[in-house]
C-alpha positions as CSV (number, residue, x, y, z in Angstrom):
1,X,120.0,115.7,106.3
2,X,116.4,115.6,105.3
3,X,113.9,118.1,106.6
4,X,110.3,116.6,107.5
5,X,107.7,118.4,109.1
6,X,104.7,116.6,111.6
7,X,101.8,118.3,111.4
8,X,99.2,116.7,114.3
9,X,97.4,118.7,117.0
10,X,98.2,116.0,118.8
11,X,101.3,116.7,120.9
12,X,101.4,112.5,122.3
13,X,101.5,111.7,118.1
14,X,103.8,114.0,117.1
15,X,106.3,113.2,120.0
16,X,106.1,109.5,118.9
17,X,106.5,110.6,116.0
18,X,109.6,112.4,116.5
19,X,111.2,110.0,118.9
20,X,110.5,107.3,116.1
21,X,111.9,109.3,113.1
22,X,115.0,110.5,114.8
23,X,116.6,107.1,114.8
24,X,116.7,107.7,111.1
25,X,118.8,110.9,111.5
26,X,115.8,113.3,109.5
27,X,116.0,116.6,110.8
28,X,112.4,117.1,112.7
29,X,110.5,120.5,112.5
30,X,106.4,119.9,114.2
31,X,103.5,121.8,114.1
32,X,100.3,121.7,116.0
33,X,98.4,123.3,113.0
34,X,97.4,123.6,109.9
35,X,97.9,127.5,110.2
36,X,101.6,126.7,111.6
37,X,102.1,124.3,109.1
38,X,102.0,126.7,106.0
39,X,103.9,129.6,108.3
40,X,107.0,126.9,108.0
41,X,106.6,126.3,104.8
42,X,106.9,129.8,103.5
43,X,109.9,130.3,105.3
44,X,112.0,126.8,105.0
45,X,112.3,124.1,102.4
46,X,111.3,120.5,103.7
47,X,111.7,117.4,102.2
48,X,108.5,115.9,103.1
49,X,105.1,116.4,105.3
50,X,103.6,113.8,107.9
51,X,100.1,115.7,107.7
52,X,96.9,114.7,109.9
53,X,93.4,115.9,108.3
54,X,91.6,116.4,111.3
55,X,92.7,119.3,112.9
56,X,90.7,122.4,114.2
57,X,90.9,125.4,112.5
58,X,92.5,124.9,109.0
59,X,92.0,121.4,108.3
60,X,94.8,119.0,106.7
61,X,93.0,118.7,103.3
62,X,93.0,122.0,103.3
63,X,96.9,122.7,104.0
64,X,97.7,119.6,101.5
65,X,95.6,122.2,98.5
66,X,97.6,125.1,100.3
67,X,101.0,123.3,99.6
68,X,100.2,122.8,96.1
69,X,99.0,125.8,94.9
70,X,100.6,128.6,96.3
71,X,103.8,130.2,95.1
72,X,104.7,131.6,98.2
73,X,105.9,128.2,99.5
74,X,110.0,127.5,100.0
75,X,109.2,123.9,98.8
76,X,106.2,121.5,97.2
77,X,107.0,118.2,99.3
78,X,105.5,114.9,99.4
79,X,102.8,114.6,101.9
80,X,101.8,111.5,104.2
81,X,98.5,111.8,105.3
82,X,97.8,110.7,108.5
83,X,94.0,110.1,109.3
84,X,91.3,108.2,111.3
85,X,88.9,108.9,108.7
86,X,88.8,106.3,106.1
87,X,87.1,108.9,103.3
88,X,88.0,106.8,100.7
89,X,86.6,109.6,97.7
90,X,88.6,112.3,99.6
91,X,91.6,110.7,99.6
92,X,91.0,109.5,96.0
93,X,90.3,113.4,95.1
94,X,93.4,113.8,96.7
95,X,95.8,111.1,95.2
96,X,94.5,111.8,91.9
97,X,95.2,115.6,91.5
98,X,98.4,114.4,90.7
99,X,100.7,116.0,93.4
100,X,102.6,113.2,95.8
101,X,100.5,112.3,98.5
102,X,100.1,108.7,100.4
103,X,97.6,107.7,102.8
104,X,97.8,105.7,106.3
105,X,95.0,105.3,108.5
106,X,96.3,106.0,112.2
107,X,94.7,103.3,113.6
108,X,95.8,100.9,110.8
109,X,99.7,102.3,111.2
110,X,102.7,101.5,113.5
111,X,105.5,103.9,114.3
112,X,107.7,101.4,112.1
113,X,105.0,101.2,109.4
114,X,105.0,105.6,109.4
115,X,108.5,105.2,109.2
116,X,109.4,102.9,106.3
117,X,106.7,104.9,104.5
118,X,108.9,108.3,105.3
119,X,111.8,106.1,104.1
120,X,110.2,105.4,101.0
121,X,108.9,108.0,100.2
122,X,112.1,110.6,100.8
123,X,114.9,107.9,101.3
């Protein structure tokens, strides 16, 4: 079973989230931060990360450089990003450091669109 981890401080989004990804059998791990985020991923492997950039404290851009460059991770998954900004050069910064990241703006995306993009993206 496939391990992904939500990663919003928003608790209503990240129970959508969850209700919506468990009809595709994905086993669910959620965090409310950025800082909780990178705690899981030091100490379990995941197959990919639903990440939202704006969140207090340590921000989603700045987890998504955390997952790539640190050794002390279990895993380097795929990341989602998840965003009401629509920062077109940070995203392109982003895309084109050549790690495995896509980008959906939250008010632009469905459950079913976040969905096919997690089934795309890890099967």
């Amino acid at each position: 079973m496939k391990k992904v981890l939500i990663v919003d401080d928003e608790k209503s989004l990240r129970s959508a989230l969850k209700d919506k990804l468990s009809q595709d059998e994905y086993e669910l791990l959620e965090a409310s931060s950025g800082k909780e985020c990178v705690n899981i991923l030091m100490s379990k492997s995941v197959d990919l990360v639903i990440l939202d950039i704006m969140m207090p404290g340590m921000s989603g851009d700045e987890v998504a450089k955390q997952i790539y460059e640190s050794d002390k991770l279990k895993s380097k998954p795929p990341v989602i990003i998840l965003t009401n900004k629509s920062d077109m050069e940070m995203m392109a910064d982003m895309v084109a450091s050549a790690h495995s990241f896509k980008y959906l703006i939250k008010s632009d995306s469905t459950l079913d669109k976040i969905a096919d993009t997690v089934k795309e993206t890890i099967g």
